[in-house]
C-alpha positions, 0 to 999 in steps of 0.5 A: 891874322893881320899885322899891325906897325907902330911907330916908337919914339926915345927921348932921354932915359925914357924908350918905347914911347908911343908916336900919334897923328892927333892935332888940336886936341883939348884936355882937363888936367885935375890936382894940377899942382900935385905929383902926377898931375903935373908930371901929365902937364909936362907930357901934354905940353911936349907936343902943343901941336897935339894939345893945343889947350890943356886945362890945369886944375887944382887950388893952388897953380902949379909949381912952374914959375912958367907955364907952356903956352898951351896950359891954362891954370883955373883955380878950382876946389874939388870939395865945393859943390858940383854946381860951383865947380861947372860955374868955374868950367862955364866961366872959364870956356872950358871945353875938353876932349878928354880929363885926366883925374889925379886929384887926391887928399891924404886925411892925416892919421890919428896919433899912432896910427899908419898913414892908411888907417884912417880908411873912411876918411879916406874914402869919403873926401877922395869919393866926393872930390871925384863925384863933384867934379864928374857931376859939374861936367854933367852940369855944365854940358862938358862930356869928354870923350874919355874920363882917366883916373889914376887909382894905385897899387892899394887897389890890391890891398898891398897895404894891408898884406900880401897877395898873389903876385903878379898883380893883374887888372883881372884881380878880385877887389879885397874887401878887408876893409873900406876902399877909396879906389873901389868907391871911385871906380864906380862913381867913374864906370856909373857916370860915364855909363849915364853920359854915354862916353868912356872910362879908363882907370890905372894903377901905379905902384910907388911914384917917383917924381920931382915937385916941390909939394912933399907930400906923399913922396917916395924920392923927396925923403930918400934924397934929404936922409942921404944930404944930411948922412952925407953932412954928418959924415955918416953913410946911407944906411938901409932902415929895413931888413935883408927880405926888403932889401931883396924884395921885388918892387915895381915903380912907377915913375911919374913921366912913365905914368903920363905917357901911359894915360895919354896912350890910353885915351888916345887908344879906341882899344883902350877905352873902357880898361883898367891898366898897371902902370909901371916902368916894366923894370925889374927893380929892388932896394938892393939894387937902388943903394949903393948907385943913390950913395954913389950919386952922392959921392957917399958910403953906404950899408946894406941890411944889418944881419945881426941888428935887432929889428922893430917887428909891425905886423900886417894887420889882417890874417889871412892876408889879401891873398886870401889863405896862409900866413901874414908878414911883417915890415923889420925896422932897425930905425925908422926915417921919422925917428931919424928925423926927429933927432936933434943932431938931424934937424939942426944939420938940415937947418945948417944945410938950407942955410948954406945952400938956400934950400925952400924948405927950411925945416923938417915938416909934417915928419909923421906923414912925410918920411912915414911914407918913405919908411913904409915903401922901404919895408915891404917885405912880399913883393909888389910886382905888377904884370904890367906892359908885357901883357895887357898894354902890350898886347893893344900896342903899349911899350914905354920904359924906363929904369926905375933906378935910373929914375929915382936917381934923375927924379933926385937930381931934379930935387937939387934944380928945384932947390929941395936938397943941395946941388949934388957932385959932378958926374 
């Protein structure tokens, strides 16, 4: 058999990182201003000589005062039609060798309901933000070689209950209720079949990442909770119970993320592929605590043995998995009750006064620290089978801490002016 030699590459905390010979390569970069889309901006922009012209997409620019000479944002709104949207590519030049798909809009859930209930809704703007932008390509002649769309950890119902760790790209689609990944995944494979090019899709589990955009952010509540317990002479209290605290979580950092989707269309092998994404590190909350209080300069609490606890129970039985018994998420409080407090909300006014922080209050608390509060209790493990198989196997070794991520994407936070400047190391 024959051997193969790679070249890897570390930079900061981030290690096993692919090495290319590409130059003068073009590239989309959808829902620019978002969490994903502008942690791709970042890796493309690292290597101009690679990507010499990389196309930001979205409605709104992104965060960055100072986009890299090689960025170009292009104001676009996915929901317009297919026809607008290959006019703005037309005017604008654009010309692609590959497109990276992380636009996504999260529907607000009626009252009392989980963030993830509103399944239709979610299914059809997220379908139509996709097959408007895959049909203007069409339209205005610009086929690149290779489509990637990031999907994520729900394409295996996690969201709905237990499954069958570890998760594999192999696994069978849960059809326990309507899901946006499904209905994109085969706009994705149907169009690039017609068009004769390439897809790849991946699958990331819970995203760290610092962007001043709150939505649908793991770290960003993580980080203001821990500002005002601190201000409030109060310590880091775990909300969850001691199987969350002990469960096992695969994270997925944003950087990583990129890294991988930029591996995958550059990789000929890859084409056509589903891949986990994740930082391949072993990873619980238990772990994450008491070194997030440290970085404070804070005590902190673990899960309360003794404390009575607020059951949810999973909504289907049986679960993903497809036989046995559900589970259930414990809460002793929640983040969006801790939010709500009067005593929290004036110590965050009093803070980003102190500090000229940009937030100045607590916004959309449900659907902000709902998000947070849900990824705090899983209570069965999330654990992918990621790069030790499938992407290893054709080459892929990129890694980092998760807890040393979560930590850098909060000292990030504190650049970006989201949470004061923390103590010194």
């Amino acid at each position: 058999m024959a051997s193969t030699q790679l070249t890897i590459e570390s930079y900061d905390i981030y290690h096993g990182l692919p090495t290319f010979k590409d130059e003068g390569l073009t590239a989309i970069v959808t829902g620019a201003n978002g969490l994903s889309g502008l942690h791709m901006l970042k890796i493309l922009a690292r290597h101009p000589q690679r990507w010499k012209k990389v196309y930001a997409l979205s409605r709104r620019p992104p965060p960055d005062d100072d986009l890299p000479e090689n960025v170009q944002h292009i104001p676009c709104d996915f929901l317009s039609s297919p026809e607008a949207i290959a006019s703005v590519l037309k005017d604008n030049n654009v010309k692609a060798d590959y497109a990276f798909f992380f636009a996504y809009i999260q529907p607000a859930p009626k009252q009392g309901q989980s963030i993830w209930a509103n399944v239709q809704d979610l299914v059809s703007v997220n379908k139509a933000l996709l097959s408007n932008f895959m049909d203007a390509l069409t339209i205005s002649k610009n086929i690149p070689k290779t489509v990637l769309l990031q999907l994520g950890a729900k394409y295996y119902g996690l969201h709905l209950g237990p499954g069958s760790p570890p998760y594999e790209e192999t696994h069978e689609r849960v059809m326990l209720e309507p899901n946006f990944y499904y209905a994109q995944e085969d706009v994705l494979k149907a169009w690039a079949e017609q068009n004769n090019t390439h897809w790849i899709t991946t699958r990331p589990s819970h995203i760290p990442g610092a962007v001043t955009d709150n939505a649908m952010n793991l770290v960003l509540p993580l980080a203001m909770y821990a500002t005002v317990q601190k201000h409030l002479n109060q310590p880091l209290e775990f909300p969850s119970d001691l199987k969350a605290w002990e469960t096992t979580v695969s994270i997925s950092s944003a950087r990583m993320n990129a890294h991988l989707a930029e591996w995958a269309v550059l990789t000929p092998i890859a084409r056509n592929e589903s891949f986990n994404a994740c930082d391949d590190s072993a990873f619980t909350w238990g772990q994450l605590w008491p070194r997030l209080a440290a970085r404070f300069g804070m005590d902190w609490k673990g899960p309360d043995l003794d404390a009575e606890y607020k059951e949810i129970r999973m909504p289907y039985e049986p679960p993903p998995r497809g036989w046995g018994p559900t589970a259930s998420m414990r809460y002793k409080f929640t983040l969006m009750e801790w939010a709500k407090k009067s005593e929290v909300t004036e110590a965050w006014k009093q803070i980003t006064a102190t500090h000229g922080l940009r937030m100045k209050e607590f916004v959309d608390i449900d659907r902000v620290f709902g998000f947070t509060d849900a990824t705090l209790g899983f209570s069965y493990p999330i654990h992918f089978r990621h790069v030790m198989t499938k992407a290893k196997e054709m080459g892929y070794f990129g890694y980092v801490d998760s807890t040393k991520s979560i930590i850098r994407t909060v000292e990030e936070f504190a650049d970006l002016r989201m949470i004061p400047s923390l103590p010194p190391m």
